[in-house]
C-alpha positions, -999 to +999 in steps of 0.1 A: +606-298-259+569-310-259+548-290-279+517-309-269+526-315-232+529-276-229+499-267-240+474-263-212+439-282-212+409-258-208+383-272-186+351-265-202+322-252-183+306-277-157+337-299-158+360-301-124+388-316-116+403-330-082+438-338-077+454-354-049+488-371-048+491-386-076+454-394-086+434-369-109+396-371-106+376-352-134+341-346-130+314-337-155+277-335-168+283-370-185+300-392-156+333-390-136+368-410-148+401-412-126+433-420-129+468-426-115+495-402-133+529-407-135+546-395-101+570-377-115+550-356-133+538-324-117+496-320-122+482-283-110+450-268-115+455-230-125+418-207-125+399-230-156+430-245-169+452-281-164+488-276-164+513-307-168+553-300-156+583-321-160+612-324-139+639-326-162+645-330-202+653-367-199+635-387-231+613-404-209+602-374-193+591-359-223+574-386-233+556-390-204+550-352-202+528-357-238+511-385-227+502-371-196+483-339-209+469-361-238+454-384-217+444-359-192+425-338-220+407-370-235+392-377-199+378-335-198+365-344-232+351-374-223+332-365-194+318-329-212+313-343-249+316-379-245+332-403-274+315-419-308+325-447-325+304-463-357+303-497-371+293-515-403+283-545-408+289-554-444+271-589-456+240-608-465+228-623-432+249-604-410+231-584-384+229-572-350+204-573-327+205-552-291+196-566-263+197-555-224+236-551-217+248-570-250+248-572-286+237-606-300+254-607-337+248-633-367+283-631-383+282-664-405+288-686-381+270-721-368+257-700-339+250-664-330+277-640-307+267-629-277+293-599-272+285-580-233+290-548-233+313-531-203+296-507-179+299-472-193+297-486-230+265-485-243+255-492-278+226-486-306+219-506-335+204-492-368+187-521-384+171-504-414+203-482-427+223-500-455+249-514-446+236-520-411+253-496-387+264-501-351+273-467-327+292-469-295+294-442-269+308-437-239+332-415-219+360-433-218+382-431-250+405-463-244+377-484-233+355-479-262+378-475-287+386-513-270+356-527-272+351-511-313+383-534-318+372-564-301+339-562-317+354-558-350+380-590-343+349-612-342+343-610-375+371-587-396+365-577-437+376-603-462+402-592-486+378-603-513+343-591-512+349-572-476+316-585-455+326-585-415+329-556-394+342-526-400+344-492-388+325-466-408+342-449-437+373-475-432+384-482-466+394-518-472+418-523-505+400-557-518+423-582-535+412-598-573+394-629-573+415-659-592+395-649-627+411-612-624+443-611-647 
């Protein structure tokens, strides 16, 4: 049994939701999201409440059953709270600079990154905190959490001194240096 596909997802107040066939539209005071559920999963809308059904007890089906709510309840979140995601950038010289649509980053390289944002991502760059922080937001949790990871992939923490990107309060276990016995 699914404990977390079971549990109905409470539509806060200015959030609606639309479903036809097998499409589910969700509406709120930060921006709409859709998407295309599984068919054989059963979607209703009861009074202020989402409710996700299987057919049958197969292992698939309850798989899909979980994911189904838990996807359906990060889109009601989304569009009534949004999604945070914050960055460090650990390292002398590294920094981040914001401009228009995209993030122009010095990372140690010959040459700086231009990284372009996707639409409904938008970022701000905190120049003067220590290490220098970088915050995502958008509505969409797989896109931004997405775009955190490939930002971080252009320049990861070293296992030595950990400078790169990282995401804030990520612990890094650093390795000893050759002197270290």
């Amino acid at each position: 049994m699914s404990r977390i596909g079971n549990k109905p997802v409470q539509l806060p107040e200015g959030v609606e939701v639309n479903i036809s066939g097998t499409t589910i539209k969700v509406k709120g005071p930060k921006g709409e999201l859709a998407w295309n559920f599984p068919p054989s999963m059963e979607v209703t809308q009861e009074d202020r409440t989402v409710v996700v059904k299987r057919p049958d007890d197969t292992k698939q089906k309850k798989a899909l059953h979980g994911l189904t709510r838990s996807l359906i309840a990060n889109m009601v979140k989304g569009v009534s709270e949004g999604y945070t995601i914050e960055m460090e950038i650990v390292g002398i010289g590294y920094r981040a600079e914001q401009k228009g649509e995209s993030i122009v980053l010095s990372l140690g390289y010959s040459h700086p990154v231009e990284f372009q944002l996707p639409k409904g991502i938008s970022a701000q760059v905190d120049a003067k905190a220590r290490p220098m922080k970088l915050t995502l937001t958008g509505i969409d949790k797989q896109l931004i959490g997405q775009v955190a990871a490939n930002i971080r992939a252009l320049r990861p923490p070293d296992s030595y001194k950990g400078k790169g990107i990282r995401y804030a309060g990520e612990r890094l276990k650093l390795k000893p240096g050759k002197t270290a016995k």
